[in-house]
C-alpha positions as CSV (number, residue, x, y, z in Angstrom):
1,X,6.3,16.9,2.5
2,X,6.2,13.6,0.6
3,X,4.1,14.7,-2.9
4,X,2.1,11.8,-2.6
5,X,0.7,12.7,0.5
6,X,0.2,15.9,-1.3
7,X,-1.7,14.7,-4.1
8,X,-3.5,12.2,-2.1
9,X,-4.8,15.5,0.2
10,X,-5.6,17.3,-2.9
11,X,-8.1,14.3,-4.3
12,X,-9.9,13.9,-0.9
13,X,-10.6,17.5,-0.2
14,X,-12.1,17.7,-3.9
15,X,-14.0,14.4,-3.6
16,X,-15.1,15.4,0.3
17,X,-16.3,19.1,-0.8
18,X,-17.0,18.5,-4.5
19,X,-18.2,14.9,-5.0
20,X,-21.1,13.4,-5.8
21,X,-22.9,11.2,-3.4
22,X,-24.8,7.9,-4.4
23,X,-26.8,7.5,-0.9
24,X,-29.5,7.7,-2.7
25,X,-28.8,5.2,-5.4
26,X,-29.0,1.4,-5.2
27,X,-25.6,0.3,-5.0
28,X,-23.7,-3.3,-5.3
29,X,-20.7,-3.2,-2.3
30,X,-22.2,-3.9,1.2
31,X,-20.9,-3.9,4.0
32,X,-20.0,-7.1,6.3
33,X,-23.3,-6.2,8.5
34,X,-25.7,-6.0,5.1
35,X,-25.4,-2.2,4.7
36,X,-25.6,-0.8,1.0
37,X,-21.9,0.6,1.2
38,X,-22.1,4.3,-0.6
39,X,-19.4,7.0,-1.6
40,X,-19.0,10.1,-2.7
41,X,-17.2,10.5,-5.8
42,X,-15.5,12.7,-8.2
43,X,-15.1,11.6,-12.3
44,X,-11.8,12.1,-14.0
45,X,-9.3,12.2,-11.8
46,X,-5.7,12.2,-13.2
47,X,-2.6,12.2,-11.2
48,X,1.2,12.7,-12.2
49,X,4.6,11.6,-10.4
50,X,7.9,12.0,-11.4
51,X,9.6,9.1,-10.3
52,X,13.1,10.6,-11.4
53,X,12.0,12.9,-8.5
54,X,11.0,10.8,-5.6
55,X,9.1,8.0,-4.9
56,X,5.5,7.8,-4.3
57,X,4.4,6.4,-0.8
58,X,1.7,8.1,1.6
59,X,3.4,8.9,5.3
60,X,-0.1,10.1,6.9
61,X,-0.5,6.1,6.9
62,X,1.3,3.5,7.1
63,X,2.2,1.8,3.6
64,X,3.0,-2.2,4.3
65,X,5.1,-2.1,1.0
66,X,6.5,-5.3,1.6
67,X,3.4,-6.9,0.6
68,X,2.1,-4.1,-1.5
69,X,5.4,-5.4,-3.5
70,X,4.5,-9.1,-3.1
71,X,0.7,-8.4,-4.4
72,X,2.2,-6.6,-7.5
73,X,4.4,-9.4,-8.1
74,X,2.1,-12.3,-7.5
75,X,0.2,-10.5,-10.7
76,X,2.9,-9.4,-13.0
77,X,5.5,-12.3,-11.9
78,X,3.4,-15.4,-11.0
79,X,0.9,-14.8,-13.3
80,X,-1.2,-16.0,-10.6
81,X,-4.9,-15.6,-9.1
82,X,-4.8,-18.2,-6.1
83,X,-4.7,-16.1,-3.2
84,X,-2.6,-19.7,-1.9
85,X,0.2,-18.2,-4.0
86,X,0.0,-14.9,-1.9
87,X,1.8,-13.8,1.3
88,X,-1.4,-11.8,2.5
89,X,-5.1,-12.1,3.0
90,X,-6.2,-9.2,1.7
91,X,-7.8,-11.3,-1.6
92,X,-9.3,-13.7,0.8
93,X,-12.9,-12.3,0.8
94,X,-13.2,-12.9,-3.0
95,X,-11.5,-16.3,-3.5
96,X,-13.5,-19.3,-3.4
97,X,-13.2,-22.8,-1.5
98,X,-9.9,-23.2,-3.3
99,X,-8.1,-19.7,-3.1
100,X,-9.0,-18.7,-6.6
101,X,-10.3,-15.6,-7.7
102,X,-11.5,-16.5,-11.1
103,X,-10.1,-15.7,-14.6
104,X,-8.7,-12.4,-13.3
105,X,-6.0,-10.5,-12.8
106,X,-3.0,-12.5,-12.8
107,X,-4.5,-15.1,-15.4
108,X,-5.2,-12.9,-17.6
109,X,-1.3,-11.5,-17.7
110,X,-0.6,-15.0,-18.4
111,X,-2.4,-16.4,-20.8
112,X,-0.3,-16.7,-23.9
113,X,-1.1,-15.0,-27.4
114,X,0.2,-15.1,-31.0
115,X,2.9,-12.5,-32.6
116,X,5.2,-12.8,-35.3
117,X,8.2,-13.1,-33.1
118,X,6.6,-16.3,-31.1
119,X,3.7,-16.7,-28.7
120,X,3.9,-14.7,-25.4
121,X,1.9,-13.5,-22.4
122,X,1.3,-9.9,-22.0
123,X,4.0,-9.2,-19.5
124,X,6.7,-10.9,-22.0
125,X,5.8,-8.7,-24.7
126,X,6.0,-5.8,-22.7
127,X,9.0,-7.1,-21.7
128,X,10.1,-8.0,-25.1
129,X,9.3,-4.7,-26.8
130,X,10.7,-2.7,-23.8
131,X,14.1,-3.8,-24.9
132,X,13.9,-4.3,-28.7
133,X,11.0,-2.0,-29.9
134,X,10.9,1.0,-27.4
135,X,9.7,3.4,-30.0
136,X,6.3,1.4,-30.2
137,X,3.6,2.5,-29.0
138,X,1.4,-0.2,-28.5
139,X,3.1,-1.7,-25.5
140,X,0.7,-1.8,-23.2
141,X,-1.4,-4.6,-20.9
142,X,-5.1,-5.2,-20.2
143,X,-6.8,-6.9,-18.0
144,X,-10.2,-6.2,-18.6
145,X,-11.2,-9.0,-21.0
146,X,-14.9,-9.1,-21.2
147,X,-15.4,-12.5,-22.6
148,X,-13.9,-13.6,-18.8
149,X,-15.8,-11.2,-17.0
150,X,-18.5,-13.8,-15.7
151,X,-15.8,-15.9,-14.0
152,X,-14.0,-13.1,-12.4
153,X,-14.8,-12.8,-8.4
154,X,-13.9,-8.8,-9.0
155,X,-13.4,-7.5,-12.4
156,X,-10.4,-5.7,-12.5
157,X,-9.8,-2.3,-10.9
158,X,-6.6,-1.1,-12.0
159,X,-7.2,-2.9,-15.5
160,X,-4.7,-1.5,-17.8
161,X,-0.9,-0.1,-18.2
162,X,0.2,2.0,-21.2
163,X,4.2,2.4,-21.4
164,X,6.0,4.8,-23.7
165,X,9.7,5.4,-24.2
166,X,11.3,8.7,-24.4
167,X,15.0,8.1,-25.1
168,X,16.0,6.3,-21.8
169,X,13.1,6.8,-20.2
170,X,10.5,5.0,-19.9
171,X,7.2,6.6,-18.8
172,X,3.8,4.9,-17.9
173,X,-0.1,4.8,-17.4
174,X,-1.9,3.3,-15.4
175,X,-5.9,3.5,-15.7
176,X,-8.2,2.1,-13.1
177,X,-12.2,2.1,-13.3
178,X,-12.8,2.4,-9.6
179,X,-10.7,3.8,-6.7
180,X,-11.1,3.0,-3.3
181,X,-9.5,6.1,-2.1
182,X,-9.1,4.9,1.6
183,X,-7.7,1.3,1.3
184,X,-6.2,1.1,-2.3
185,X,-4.6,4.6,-3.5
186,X,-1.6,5.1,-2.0
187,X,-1.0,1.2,-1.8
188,X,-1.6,0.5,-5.8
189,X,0.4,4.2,-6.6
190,X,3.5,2.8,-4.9
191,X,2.8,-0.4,-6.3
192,X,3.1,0.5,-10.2
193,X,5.7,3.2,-8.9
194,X,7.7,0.0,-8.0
195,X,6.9,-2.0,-11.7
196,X,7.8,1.0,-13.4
197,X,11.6,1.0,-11.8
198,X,11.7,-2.5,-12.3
199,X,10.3,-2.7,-15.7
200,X,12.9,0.1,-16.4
201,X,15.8,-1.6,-14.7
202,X,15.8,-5.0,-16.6
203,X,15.6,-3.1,-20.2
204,X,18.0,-0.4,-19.5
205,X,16.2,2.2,-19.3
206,X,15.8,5.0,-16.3
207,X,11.8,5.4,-14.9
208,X,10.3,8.8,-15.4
209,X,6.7,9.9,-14.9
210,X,3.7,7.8,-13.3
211,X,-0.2,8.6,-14.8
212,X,-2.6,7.7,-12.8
213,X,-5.9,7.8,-14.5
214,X,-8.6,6.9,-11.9
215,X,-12.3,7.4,-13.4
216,X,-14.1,6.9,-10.1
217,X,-12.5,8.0,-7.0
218,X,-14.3,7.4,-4.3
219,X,-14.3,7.6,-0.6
220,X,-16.8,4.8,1.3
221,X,-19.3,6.2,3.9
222,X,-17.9,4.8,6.8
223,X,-14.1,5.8,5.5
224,X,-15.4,9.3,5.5
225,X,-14.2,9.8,9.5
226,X,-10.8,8.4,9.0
227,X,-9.8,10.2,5.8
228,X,-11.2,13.4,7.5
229,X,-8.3,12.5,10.2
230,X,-5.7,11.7,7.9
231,X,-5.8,14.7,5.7
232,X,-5.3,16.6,8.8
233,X,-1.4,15.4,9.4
234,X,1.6,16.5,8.7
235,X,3.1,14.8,5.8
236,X,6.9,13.5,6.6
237,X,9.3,13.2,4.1
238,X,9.2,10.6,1.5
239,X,11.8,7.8,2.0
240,X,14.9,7.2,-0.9
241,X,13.9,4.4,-3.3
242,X,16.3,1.3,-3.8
243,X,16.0,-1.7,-6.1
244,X,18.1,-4.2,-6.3
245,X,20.9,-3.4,-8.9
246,X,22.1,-6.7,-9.4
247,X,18.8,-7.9,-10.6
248,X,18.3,-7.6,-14.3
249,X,15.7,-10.3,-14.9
250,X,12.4,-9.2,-14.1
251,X,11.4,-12.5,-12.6
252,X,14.0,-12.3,-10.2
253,X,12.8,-9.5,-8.5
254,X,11.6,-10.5,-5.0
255,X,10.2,-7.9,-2.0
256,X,13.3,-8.0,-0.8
257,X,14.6,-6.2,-3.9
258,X,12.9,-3.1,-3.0
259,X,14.2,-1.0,0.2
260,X,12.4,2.7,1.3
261,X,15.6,4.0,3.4
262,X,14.1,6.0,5.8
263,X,10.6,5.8,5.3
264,X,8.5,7.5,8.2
265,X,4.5,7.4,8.4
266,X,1.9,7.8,11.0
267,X,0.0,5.5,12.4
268,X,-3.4,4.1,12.1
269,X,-4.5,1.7,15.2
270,X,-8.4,2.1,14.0
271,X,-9.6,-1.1,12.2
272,X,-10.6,0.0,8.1
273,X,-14.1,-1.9,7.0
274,X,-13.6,-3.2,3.6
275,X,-16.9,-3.0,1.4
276,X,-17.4,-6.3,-0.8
């Protein structure tokens, strides 16, 4: 049994039997049709891989990891937040007349700040540190700038990434404000699975463990059905992990550097509504 599938049956039983519902409450995401779009919830929820171990991808569903990979990068590699820079439409409902999102995400990796050594964006200081000050431990990232928040079409979900060095591993978390447990966990777990290996690979070190830190996990009313029926299935294996060994420049990395040998999943022919 893949142990993502694990842990991602573990968090939707507690939410489904435990959580808290907000049908009650008035709520900001709609649905397409008008509908308020509630959840049920649970607070708190922390979540550990081992990447030494395996990797982290959910079989009960199909993972498109290709562009899972490209999203990532179009982030933490093109620094970018025109979805015109993208190689898949799931941004397009929050860009505006010309594919941008606002000051988020991507942007706010890039924009360049002052240090002693030079000025650099957040991911070249990660970057930088990673390979010349690995027993810090302030190299993290944040996205959650407040004085941008106003021109952001979604402030950011998964918002910040602390990583920490433990000889020659390098270990990381990642904290995220709001979960969509449905459409987004298993796709943004493999997803920062995948930055950690890189990350790791370019400064020489080995990835160890993934913290996910998600303070509201939530599963949508009208998801409720469909994670009922995936947390049913028998998990399959998780695939072997490969990255690219020949790349040691982080923006090198394409989609094509990652490979899942053997990756199995079940599928899911019903449509998923996306709340806005």
């Amino acid at each position: 049994m893949s142990y993502a599938d694990e842990v991602y049956k573990q968090n939707c039983r507690d939410i489904l039997e435990n959580g808290f519902s907000d049908e009650n409450l008035e709520v900001r995401p709609h649905w397409a049709d008008g509908t308020p779009a509630h959840t049920i919830k649970k607070f708190g929820v922390v979540n550990r891989y081992d990447l030494s171990k395996e990797f982290p991808i959910m079989t009960l569903r199909r993972t498109y990891w290709k562009s899972a990979v490209d999203e990532l990068l179009w982030i933490w590699q093109k620094k970018s937040s025109n979805v015109n820079d993208l190689n898949s439409h799931i941004w397009d409902a929050w860009a505006d007349e010309t594919g941008s999102i606002g000051k988020a995400y991507g942007y706010q990796l890039g924009v360049k700040h002052h240090y002693p050594e030079g000025d650099m964006d957040q991911v070249d200081r990660v970057l930088f540190d990673l390979k010349h000050n690995p027993a810090s431990r302030r190299i993290l990232t944040n996205l959650y700038n407040h004085h941008d928040l106003s021109e952001m079409a979604l402030y950011p979900c998964a918002y910040s990434m602390t990583f920490n060095v433990s000889g020659k591993t390098l270990n990381a978390i990642l904290n995220q404000r709001s979960q969509d447990m449905l459409t987004a966990n298993g796709w943004n777990v493999m997803q920062y699975a995948a930055l950690v290996h890189m990350l790791a690979q370019v400064s020489g070190l080995e990835a160890g463990e993934l913290v996910h830190v998600i303070a509201d996990a939530h599963i949508y009313d009208r998801h409720v059905p469909i994670v009922e029926e995936l947390i049913s299935r028998k998990p399959f294996d998780a695939p072997v992990f490969r990255l690219d060994p020949a790349v040691t420049d982080f923006y090198a990395f394409t989609p094509d550097s990652v490979t899942l040998e053997g990756y199995q999943c079940h599928p899911l022919d019903q449509p998923i509504p996306v709340a806005v």
